[in-house]
C-alpha atoms as one frame of an Amber mdcrd trajectory, in Angstrom:
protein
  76.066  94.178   5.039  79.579  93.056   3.857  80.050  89.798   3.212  83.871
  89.127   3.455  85.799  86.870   0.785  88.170  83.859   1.755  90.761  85.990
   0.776  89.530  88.641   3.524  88.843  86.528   6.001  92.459  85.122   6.003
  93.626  88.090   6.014  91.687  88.897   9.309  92.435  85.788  10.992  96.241
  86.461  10.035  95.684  89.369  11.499  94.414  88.543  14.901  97.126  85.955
  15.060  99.734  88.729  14.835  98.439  90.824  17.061  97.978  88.062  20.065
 101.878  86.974  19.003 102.350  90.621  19.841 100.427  90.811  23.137 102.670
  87.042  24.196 105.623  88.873  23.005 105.558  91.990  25.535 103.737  89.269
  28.324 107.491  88.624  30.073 107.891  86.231  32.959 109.061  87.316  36.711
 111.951  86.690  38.463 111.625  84.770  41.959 115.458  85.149  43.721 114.483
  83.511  45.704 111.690  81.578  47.912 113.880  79.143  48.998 116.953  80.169
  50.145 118.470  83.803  51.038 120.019  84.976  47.505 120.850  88.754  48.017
 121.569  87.803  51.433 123.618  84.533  51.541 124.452  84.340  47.825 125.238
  87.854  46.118 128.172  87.010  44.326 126.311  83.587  42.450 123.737  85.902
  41.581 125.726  88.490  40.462 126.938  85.875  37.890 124.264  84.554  37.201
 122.738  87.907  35.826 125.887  88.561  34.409 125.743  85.377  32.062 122.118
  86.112  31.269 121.005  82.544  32.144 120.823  80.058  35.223 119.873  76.160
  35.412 117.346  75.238  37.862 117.002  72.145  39.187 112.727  71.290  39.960
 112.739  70.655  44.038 110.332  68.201  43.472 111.516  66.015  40.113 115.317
  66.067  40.781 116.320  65.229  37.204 114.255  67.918  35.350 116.915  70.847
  34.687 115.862  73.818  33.461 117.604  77.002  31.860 115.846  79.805  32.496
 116.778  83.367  30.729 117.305  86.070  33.032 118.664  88.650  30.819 116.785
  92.189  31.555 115.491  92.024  27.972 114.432  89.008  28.702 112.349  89.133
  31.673 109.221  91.863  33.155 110.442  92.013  36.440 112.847  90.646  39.247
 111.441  89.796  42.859 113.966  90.111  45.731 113.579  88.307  48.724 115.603
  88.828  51.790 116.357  89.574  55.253 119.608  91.315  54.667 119.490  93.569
  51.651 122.677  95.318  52.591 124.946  93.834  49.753 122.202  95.433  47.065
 122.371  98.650  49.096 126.266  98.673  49.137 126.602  97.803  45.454 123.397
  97.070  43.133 125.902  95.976  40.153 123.880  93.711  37.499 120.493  94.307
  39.338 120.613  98.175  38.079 119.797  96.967  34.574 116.543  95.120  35.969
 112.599  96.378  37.410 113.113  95.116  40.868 110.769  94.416  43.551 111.875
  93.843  47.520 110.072  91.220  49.184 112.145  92.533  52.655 111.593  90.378
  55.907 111.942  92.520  59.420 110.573  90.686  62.207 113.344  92.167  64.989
 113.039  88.630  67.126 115.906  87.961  69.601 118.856  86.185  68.211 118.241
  83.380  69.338 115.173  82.744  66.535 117.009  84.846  64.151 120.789  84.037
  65.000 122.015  85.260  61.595 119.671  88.210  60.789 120.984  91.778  61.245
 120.061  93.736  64.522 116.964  95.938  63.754 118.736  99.171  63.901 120.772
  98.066  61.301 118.178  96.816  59.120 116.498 100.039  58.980 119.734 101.555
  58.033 119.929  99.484  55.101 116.591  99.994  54.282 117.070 103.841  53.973
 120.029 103.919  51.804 117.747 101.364  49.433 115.476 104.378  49.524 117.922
 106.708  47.899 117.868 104.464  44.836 114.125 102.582  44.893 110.441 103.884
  45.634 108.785 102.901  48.548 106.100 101.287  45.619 108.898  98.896  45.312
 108.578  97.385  48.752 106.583  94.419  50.465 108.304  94.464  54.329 107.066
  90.997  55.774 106.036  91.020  59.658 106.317  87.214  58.608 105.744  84.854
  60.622 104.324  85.577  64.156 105.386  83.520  66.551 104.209  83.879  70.577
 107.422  82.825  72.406 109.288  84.667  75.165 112.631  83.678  73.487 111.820
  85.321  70.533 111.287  89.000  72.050 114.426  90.879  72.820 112.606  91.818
  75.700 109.440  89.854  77.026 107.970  88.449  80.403 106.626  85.239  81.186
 103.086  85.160  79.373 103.427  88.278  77.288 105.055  87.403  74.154 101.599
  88.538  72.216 101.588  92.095  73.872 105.542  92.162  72.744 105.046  91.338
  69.312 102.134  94.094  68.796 104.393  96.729  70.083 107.303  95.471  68.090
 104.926  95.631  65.122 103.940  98.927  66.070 107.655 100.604  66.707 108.306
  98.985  62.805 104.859 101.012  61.787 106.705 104.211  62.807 109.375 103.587
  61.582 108.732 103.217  58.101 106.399 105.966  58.156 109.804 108.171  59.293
 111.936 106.996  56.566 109.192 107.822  54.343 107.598 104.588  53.188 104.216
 105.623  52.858 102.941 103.722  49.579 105.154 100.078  50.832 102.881  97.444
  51.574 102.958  95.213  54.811 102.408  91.252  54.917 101.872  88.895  57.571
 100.854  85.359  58.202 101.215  83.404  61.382 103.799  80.644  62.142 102.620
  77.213  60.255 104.368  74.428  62.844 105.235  71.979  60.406 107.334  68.730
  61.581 110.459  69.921  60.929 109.585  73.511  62.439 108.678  71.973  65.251
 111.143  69.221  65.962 114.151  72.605  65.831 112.162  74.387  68.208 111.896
  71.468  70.534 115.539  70.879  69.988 116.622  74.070  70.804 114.637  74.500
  73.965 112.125  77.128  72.254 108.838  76.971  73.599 106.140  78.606  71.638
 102.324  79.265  72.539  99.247  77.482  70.289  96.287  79.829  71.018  93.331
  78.878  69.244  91.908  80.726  65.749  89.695  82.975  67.988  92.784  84.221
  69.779  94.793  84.352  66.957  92.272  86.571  64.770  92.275  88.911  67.699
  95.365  89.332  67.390  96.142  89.846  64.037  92.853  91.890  64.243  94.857
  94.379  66.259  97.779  94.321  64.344  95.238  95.594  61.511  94.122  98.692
  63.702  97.810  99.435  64.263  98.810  99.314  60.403  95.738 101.429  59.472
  96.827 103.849  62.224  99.927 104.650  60.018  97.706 104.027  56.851 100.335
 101.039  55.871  97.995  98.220  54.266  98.010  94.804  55.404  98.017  92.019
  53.726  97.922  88.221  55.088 100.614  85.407  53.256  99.073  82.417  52.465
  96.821  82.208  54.813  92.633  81.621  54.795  92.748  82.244  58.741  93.470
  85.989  58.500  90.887  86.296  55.570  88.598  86.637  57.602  89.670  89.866
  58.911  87.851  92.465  56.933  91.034  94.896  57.318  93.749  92.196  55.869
  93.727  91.911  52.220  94.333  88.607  50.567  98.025  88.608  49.586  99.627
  88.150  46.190 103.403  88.374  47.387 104.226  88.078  43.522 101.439  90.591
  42.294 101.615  90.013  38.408  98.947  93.187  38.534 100.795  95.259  40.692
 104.221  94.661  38.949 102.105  95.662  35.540 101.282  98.775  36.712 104.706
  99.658  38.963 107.006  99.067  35.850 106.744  98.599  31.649 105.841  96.113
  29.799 102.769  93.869  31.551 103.574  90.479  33.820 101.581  87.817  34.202
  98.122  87.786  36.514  97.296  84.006  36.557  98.041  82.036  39.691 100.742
  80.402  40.460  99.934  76.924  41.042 102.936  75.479  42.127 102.334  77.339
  45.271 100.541  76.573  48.360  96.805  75.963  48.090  95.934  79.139  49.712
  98.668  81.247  48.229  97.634  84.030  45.910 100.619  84.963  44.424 100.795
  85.165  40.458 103.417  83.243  38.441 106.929  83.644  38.551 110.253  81.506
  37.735 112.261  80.776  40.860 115.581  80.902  40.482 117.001  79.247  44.130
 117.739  75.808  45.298 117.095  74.864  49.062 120.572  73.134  48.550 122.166
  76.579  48.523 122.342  77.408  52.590 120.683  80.535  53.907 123.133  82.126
  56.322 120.185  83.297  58.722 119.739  80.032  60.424 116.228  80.914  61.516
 114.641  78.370  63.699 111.300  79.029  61.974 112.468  78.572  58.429 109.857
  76.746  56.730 112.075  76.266  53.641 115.354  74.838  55.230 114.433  71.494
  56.309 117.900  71.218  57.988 120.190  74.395  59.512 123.557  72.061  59.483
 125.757  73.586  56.628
């Protein structure tokens, strides 16, 4: 048995410090752009510049006088998480984002205007989406049946007490669709409408009525919306949500999957949660980029984020 000297054993240490400095070194944060407010969508030319100076200050939503500068050079950072319901700008003209890993976190509900007044028309969306396919891997792609809501104003096309039946076969026509511009290997999230007072007060105010059904119903639901996605082999996953959990064929969601970025791009991203998040969200940790003071263009009626539509 060796016995190892001081000398030897400093050396080791030194060593193992070195080597986890390493491992920290080639650990790079994520990208969030953004969570709280439309960026590719609403704000392409500020982030344009903002990649192109390599850094951006971020106010904390929460602690209004902690500023933060955050590096976003491509050197700098693992990966960069898109979020959007209008990703035409990026498919018209990627500029700065060509030098970065990106990841689409791409939101196509196809609700009526009148939930959705700013979003694109469907048909247009999946244009979009198939010129974003000449440049990115279906891998690269979370689309976001997110959030249900049961309300006759929000289908295109729905009778009195059918909104439910509407939405399934609204989910279902998106199902095919991907599967015919070749998305096989995108993943699909979900989560259903959280009705908090601000949500609700806009509906009121703008004459939306929505149904309430009760967990039962709404498990069935979503329970079907399951069988339809594993029809087209598309897996589900549920967004913050402990509800849809329970459905053995909806997997826990990790919107920002430090895991799955790991193994999509170079380099490895961070698994731990992200605490800063809602208590049942799964996603890992990520630097958000966004302010809610920057308005999203969409004026969704939903919009959890927006606490106010007025520009």
């Amino acid at each position: 048995m060796q016995i190892l000297g001081a000398a030897s054993i400093h050396a080791l240490f030194k060593q193992v410090r070195e080597r986890g400095d390493g491992m920290a070194e080639r650990m790079k944060p994520v990208i969030s752009a953004s969570r709280r407010t439309d960026l590719p969508g609403c704000h392409y030319a500020w982030l344009q510049n903002v990649l192109t100076k390599g850094a951006v200050s971020v106010r904390n939503p929460v602690y209004k006088n902690t500023v933060s500068t955050i590096d976003v050079r491509p050197q700098a950072i693992h990966s960069l998480v898109l979020w959007s319901k209008n990703f035409a700008p990026v498919a018209e003209n990627p500029g700065q984002l060509e030098n970065y890993n990106l990841y689409f976190q791409y939101t196509i509900n196809h609700y009526a205007a009148r939930l959705e007044p700013g979003v694109p028309p469907y048909g247009q969306t999946l244009k979009t989406l198939d010129r974003l396919l000449r440049r990115y891997r279906p891998e690269q792609f979370t689309i976001r049946f997110d959030p249900v809501i049961f309300s006759p104003a929000g289908e295109i096309s729905a009778g009195p007490g059918e909104p439910a039946a509407v939405r399934l076969q609204i989910f279902e026509e998106l199902c095919r669709d991907l599967i015919t511009l070749g998305m096989n290997g995108c993943r699909l999230t979900t989560s259903y409408i959280a009705l908090y007072g601000h949500v609700r007060r806009r509906l009121t105010q703008n004459g939306v009525e929505i149904a309430t059904p009760g967990d039962r119903e709404v498990i069935a639901f979503f329970r079907r919306m399951a069988e339809i996605a594993a029809r087209y082999n598309l897996p589900l996953y549920s967004c913050a949500s402990l509800l849809l959990e329970q459905i053995p064929q909806i997997q826990k969601g990790h919107c920002i999957d430090g895991g799955q970025l790991t193994a999509l791009f170079d380099g490895r991203a961070s698994k731990a949660r992200d605490t800063g998040q809602r208590e049942a969200c799964g996603c890992t940790k990520s630097l958000d980029i966004g302010s809610y003071e920057q308005r999203c263009g969409h004026q969704c009626l939903y919009c959890y984020g927006q606490k106010s539509l007025e520009s």
